[in-house]
N, C-alpha and C positions, 0 to 999 in steps of 0.2 A: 554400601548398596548403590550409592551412586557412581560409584569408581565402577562398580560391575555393570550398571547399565550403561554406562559410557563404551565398552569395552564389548557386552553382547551387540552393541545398536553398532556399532564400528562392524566387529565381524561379520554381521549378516547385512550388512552394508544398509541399513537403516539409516533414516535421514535421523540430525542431529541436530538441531536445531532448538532443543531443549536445555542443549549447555550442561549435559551433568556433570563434566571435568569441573566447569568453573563452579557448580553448583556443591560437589563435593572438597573441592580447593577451601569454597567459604564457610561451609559447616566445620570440617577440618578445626580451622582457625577459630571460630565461639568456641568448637570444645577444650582446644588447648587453652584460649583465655580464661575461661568459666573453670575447670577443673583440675587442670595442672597445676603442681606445687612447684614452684619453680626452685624454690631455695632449698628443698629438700629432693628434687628428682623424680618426683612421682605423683601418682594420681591415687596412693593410697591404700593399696591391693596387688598383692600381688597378680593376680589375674587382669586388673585394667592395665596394668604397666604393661604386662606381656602382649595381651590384644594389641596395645598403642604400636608397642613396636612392632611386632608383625602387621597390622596396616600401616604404618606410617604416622602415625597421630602423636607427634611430640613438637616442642616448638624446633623451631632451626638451630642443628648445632647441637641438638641435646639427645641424640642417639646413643651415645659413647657413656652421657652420664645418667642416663637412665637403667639402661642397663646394669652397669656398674651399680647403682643405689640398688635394684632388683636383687643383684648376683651376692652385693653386702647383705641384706637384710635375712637372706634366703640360710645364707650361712650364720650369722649373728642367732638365728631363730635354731639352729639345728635342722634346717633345710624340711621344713613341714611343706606336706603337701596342700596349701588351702583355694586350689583350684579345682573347676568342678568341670564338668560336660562340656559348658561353652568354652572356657579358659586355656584347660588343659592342652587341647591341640594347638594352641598358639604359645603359649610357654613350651611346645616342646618345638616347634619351629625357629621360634628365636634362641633359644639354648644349644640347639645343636647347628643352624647356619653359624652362628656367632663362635664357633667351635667349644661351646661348654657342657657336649656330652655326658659329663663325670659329675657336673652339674646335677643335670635333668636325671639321672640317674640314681640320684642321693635323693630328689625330690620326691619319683616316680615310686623308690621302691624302700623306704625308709620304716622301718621297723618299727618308730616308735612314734609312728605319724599315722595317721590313715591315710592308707597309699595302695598304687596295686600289691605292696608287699603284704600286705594285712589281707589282703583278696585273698592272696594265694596262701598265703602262711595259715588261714581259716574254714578253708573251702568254700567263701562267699562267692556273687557274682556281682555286689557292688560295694564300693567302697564307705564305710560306715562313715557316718557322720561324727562321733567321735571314738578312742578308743575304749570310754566306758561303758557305749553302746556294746562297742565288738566284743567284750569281756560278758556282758549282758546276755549276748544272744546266744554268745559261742560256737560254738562250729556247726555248720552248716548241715551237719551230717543231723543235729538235733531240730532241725525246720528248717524251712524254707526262707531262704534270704533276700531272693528280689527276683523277679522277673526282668530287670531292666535291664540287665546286662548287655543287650547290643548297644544303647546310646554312649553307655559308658568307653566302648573303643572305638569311637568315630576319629579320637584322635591316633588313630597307630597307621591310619592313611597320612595325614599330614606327616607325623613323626618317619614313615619310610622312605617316603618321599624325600623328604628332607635330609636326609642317611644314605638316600643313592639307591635302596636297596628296587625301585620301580623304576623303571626306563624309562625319560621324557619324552613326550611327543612335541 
């Protein structure tokens, strides 16, 4: 939040005198010391690792091995989807810059995960919180499943974006 109000106060040529570059530099740094596992690569989630990377929030030098710990664990597990709303759009940003599309794809649509694949393979409109629910509920055709389904593709803006498929300004 601070990196962005550094960035809107620049653009609209607001005075800056509040410091949020160095303000967001220092939060930054508590949160890597306080939360980061250093010896293991991560923060513990697959969703805070992905955030981290996609903002920048790792210590110095440890991009490569974050990732890497993320991209190990993701596979080790049978590539479960356990990202949700907020996560999601940033694991799919850092999967596909990082070129591991085939990745994010085994993640996104995994059969034997709750994933968008269990959306569509059930005629939900969000993805179950686990698959004994979806067995539960059954197909959609027998009630209603969610209303929520716009929050749930917020991330397929960040995901085309990141694929090329929108033209930068």
């Amino acid at each position: 939040c601070l990196r962005m109000a550094d960035e809107m106060a620049k653009g609209l040529g607001l005075p800056t005198e509040t410091n949020d570059a160095q303000h967001a530099s220092a939060v930054a740094k508590q949160f890597v010391e306080e939360f980061y596992d250093k010896s293991n690569h991560t923060y513990g989630y697959d969703g805070s690792d992905a955030v981290a990377l996609s903002l920048g929030v790792y210590p110095e030098n440890e991009k490569e091995a974050l990732l890497s710990a993320l991209l190990a664990r993701l596979e080790r597990r049978g590539y479960p989807m356990t990202t949700g709303i907020y996560s999601s759009p940033h694991l799919a940003k850092v999967l596909v810059e990082s070129g591991h599309w085939n990745e994010l794809m085994k993640v996104f649509f995994n059969p034997n995960s709750p994933s968008y694949r269990t959306i569509i393979d059930d005629g939900h409109t969000t993805v179950p919180e686990r698959l004994t629910s979806r067995l539960q509920v059954g197909r959609a055709e027998k009630g209603q499943s969610s209303l929520s389904h716009p929050m749930h593709c917020g991330w397929l803006r960040i995901l085309f974006d990141s694929a090329g498929l929108f033209p930068r300004k």
